[in-house]
C-alpha positions as CSV (number, residue, x, y, z in Angstrom):
1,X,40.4,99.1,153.1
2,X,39.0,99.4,156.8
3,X,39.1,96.5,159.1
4,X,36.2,94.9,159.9
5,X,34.2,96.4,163.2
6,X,33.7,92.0,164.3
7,X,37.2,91.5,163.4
8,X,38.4,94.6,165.4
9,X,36.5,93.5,168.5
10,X,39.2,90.3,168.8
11,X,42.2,92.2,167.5
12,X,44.5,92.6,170.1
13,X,48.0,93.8,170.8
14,X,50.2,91.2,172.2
15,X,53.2,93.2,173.6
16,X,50.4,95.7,175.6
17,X,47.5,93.3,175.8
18,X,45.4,95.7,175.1
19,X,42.6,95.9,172.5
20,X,42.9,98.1,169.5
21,X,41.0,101.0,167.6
22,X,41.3,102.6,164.1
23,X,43.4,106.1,163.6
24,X,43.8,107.0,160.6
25,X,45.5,104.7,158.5
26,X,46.5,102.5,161.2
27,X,45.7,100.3,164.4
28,X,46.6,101.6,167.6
29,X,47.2,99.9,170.6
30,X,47.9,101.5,173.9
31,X,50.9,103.0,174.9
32,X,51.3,104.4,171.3
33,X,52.4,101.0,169.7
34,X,50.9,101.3,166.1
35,X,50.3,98.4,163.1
36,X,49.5,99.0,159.4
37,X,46.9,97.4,157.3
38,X,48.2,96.5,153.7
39,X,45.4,95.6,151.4
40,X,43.2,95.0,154.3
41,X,45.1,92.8,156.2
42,X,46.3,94.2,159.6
43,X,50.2,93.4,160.1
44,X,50.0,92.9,163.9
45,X,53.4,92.0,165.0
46,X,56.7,93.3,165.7
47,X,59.6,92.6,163.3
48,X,62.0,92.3,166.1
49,X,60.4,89.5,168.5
50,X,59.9,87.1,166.0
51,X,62.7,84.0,166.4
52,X,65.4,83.9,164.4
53,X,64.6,80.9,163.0
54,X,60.7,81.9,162.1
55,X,62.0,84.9,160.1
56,X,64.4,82.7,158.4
57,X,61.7,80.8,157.2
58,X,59.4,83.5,156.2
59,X,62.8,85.2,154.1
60,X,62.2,81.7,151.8
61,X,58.8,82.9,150.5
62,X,58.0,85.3,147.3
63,X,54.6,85.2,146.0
64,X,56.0,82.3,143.1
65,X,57.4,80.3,145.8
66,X,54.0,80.6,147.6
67,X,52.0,79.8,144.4
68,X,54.5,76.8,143.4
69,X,53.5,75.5,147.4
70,X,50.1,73.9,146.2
71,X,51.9,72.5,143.4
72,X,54.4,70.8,145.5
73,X,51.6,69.7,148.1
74,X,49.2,68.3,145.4
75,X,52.2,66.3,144.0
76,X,53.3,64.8,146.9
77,X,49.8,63.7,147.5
78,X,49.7,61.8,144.8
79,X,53.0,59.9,144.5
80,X,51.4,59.1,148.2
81,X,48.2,57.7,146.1
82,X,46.1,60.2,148.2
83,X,43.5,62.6,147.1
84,X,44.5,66.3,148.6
85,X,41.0,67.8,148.5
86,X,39.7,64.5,150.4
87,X,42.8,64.3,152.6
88,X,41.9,68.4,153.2
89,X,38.4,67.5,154.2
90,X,38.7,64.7,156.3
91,X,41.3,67.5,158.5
92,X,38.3,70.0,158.8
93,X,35.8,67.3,159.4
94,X,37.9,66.9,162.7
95,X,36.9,70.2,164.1
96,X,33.4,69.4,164.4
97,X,32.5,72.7,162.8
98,X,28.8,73.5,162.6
99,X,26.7,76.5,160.8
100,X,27.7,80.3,162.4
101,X,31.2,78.9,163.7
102,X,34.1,81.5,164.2
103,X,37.4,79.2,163.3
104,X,41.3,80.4,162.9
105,X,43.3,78.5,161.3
106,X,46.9,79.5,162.6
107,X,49.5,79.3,159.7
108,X,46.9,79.7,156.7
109,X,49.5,79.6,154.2
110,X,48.2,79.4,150.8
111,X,44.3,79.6,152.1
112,X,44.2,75.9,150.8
113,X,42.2,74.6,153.7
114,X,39.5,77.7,153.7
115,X,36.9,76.0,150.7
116,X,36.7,73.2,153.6
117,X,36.2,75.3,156.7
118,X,33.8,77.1,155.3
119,X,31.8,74.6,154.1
120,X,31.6,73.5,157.9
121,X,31.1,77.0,158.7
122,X,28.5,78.1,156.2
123,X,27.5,81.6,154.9
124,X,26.7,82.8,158.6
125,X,30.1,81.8,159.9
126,X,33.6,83.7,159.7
127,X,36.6,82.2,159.4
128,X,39.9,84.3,160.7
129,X,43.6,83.0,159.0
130,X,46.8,84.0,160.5
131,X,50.6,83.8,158.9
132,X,53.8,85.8,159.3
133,X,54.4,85.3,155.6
134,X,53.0,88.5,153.1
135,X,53.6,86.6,150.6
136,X,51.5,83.4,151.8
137,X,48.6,85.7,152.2
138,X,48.8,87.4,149.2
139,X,47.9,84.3,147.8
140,X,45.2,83.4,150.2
141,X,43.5,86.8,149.7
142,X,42.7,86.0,146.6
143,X,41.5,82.1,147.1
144,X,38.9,84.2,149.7
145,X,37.1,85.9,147.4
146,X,35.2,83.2,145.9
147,X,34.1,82.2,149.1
148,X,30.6,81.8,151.0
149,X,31.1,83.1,154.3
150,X,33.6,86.2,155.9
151,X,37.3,85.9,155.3
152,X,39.8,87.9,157.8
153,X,43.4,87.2,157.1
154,X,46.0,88.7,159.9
155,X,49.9,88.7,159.5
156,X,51.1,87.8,162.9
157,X,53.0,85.6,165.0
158,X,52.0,82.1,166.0
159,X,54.0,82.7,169.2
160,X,51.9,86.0,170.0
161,X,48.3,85.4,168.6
162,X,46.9,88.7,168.1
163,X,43.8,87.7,169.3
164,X,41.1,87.8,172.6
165,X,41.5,84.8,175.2
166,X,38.7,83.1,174.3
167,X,37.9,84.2,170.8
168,X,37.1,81.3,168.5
169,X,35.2,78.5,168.1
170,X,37.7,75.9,167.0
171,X,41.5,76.2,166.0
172,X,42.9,74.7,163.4
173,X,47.2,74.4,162.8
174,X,48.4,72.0,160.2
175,X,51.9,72.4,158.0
176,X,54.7,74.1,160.1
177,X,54.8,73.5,164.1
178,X,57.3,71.4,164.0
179,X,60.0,74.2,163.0
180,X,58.3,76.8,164.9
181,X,61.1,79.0,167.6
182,X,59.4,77.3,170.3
183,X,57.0,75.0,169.7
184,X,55.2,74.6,173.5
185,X,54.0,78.7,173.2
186,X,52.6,78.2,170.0
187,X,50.7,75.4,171.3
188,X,49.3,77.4,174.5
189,X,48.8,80.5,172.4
190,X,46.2,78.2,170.4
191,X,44.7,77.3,173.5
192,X,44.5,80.1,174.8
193,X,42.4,81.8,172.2
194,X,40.0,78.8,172.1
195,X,36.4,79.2,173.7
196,X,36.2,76.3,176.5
197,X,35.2,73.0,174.7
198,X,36.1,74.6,171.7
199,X,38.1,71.8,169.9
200,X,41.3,72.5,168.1
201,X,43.4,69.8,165.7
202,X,47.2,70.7,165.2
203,X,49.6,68.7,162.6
204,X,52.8,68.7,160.8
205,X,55.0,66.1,159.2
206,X,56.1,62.9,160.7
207,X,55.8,59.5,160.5
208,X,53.6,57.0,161.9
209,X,55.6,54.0,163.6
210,X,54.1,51.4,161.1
211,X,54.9,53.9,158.5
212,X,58.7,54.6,159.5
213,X,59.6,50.9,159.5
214,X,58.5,50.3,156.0
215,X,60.4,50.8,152.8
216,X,58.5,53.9,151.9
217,X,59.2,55.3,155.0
218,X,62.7,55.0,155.4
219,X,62.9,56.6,151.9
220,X,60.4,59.6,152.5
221,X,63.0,60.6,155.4
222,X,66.0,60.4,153.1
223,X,64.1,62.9,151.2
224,X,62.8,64.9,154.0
225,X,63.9,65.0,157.5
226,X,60.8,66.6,159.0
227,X,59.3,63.0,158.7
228,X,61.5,62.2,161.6
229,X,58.8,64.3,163.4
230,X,56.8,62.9,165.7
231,X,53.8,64.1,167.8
232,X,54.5,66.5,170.2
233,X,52.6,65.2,173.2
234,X,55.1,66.8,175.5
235,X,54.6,69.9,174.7
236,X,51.1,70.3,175.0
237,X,49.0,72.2,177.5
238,X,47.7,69.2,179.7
239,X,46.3,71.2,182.4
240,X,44.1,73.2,180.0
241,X,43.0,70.7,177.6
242,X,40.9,67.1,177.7
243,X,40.7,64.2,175.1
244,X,43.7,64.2,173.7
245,X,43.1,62.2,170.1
246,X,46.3,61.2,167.8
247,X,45.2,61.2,164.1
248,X,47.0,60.8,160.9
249,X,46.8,61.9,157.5
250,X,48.1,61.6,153.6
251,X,48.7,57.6,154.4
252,X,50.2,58.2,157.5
253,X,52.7,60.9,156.7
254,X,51.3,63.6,158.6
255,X,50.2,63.7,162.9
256,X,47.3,65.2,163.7
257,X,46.7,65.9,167.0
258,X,42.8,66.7,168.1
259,X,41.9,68.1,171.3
260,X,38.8,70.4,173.0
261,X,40.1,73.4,175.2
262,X,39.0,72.2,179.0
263,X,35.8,74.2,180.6
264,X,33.1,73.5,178.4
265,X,30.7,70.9,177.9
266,X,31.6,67.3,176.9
267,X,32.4,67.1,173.2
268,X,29.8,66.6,170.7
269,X,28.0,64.1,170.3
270,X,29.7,62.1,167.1
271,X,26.5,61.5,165.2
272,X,25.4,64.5,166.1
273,X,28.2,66.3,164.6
274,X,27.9,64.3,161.3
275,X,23.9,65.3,160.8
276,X,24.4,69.1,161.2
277,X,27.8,68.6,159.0
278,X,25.4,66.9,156.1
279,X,22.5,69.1,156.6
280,X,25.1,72.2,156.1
281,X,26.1,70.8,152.9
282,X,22.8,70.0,151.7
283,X,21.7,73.7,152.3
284,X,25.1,74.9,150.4
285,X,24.2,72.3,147.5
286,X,20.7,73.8,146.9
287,X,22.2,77.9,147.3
């Protein structure tokens, strides 16, 4: 399956920097660095550079383990009392997404977050996920298909974003920074492929204060240690990023961290924002 010609014009090697072009059966970069495409999804990354402790975690994954993921995540949600697709929706509603929008979501995992990005997104936008697990995309190849608007999934590395400075609209991470090799260049790789006052909302695992002090709390942590997580305001990119905004989801459970990419125009306007959001809907209601 050939790669997309708009998905082509972002691709782009991270060892050379330089873009890449179609030979054959592969992408080539300069220097005579190659990457296959398997199943239409270019593998753009090098075995070798990833972190020991990334390819430990992608060595977890089979295509059951990836399925039995959603399970897991749908159960916890509600032992927590929460609602995953709302808890899922109020996540994308942070990205102020509007009608045409090119988003990446960085760690795509399952695809479980696409339905609500491309609702935000509409038929005339394109949304672009990236994991280092096959298996994970496997997966969300298939959720893609049914679909309103372009689906490009890339393997790659969150440390090494295959992708243009400036290619994307918004960014969204959420589910697996916190055990990331190194946490700070996966936050400035995010960045850096951010449009200027393109806005971006990263989260993980890890307790609110109020949250950790409580019964439930203390007991989630026995279960899981990630919850000792908290927001990682030290490792972000301060001098290329404004309005840092601390979020929470799934009852507190899980930091969300919003913020735009410095450069551009103030943020949007909030109600603003919520009137193209409803009138996107209402157009996908009455397709």
């Amino acid at each position: 399956m050939p790669v997309p010609p708009e998905l082509l014009e972002i691709l782009r090697c991270r060892y050379t920097q330089s873009g890449l072009r179609v030979e054959g059966d592969v992408l080539a970069a300069e220097g005579g660095r190659t990457y296959r495409v398997v199943d239409g999804v270019p593998w753009l990354l090098d075995e070798g550079t990833i972190s020991a402790l990334d390819r430990d975690f992608q060595r977890q994954y089979t295509e059951a383990d990836a399925r039995s993921y959603d399970r897991l995540v749908r159960l916890l949600s509600l032992l927590l009392g929460c609602w995953e697709p709302r808890e899922r929706r109020k996540i994308a509603d942070l990205l102020d997404l509007r009608p045409g929008m090119r988003v990446l979501e960085v760690s795509v995992g399952t695809g479980a977050n696409l339905p609500y990005l491309a609702r935000g997104v509409g038929p005339e936008g394109r949304l672009v996920g990236l994991d280092l697990s096959a298996a994970m995309l496997s997966v969300a190849r298939r959720r893609a298909r049914s679909l309103p608007c372009p689906v490009y999934l890339v393997r790659g590395d969150a440390l090494r974003l295959p992708f243009a400075d400036g290619a994307f609209d918004a960014v969204l991470h959420f589910g697996g920074v916190n055990l990331f090799g190194d946490r700070a260049q996966a936050l400035a790789e995010m960045v850096r492929v951010a449009k200027p006052g393109a806005t971006l909302v990263v989260g993980d695992e890890g307790l609110s204060e109020a949250r950790r002090a409580g019964w439930l709390g203390r007991r989630l942590v026995k279960v899981n240690s990630l919850y000792r997580f908290r927001p990682p305001f030290h490792l972000l990119p301060w001098d290329r990023i404004e309005n840092v905004q601390l979020h929470w989801a799934w009852r507190e459970v899980f930091w969300l961290l919003r913020f735009w990419r410095a450069g551009g125009t103030t943020p949007p306007d909030e109600g603003e924002v919520l009137r193209q959001r409803l009138e996107a809907r209402g157009a996908g209601a009455q397709s």
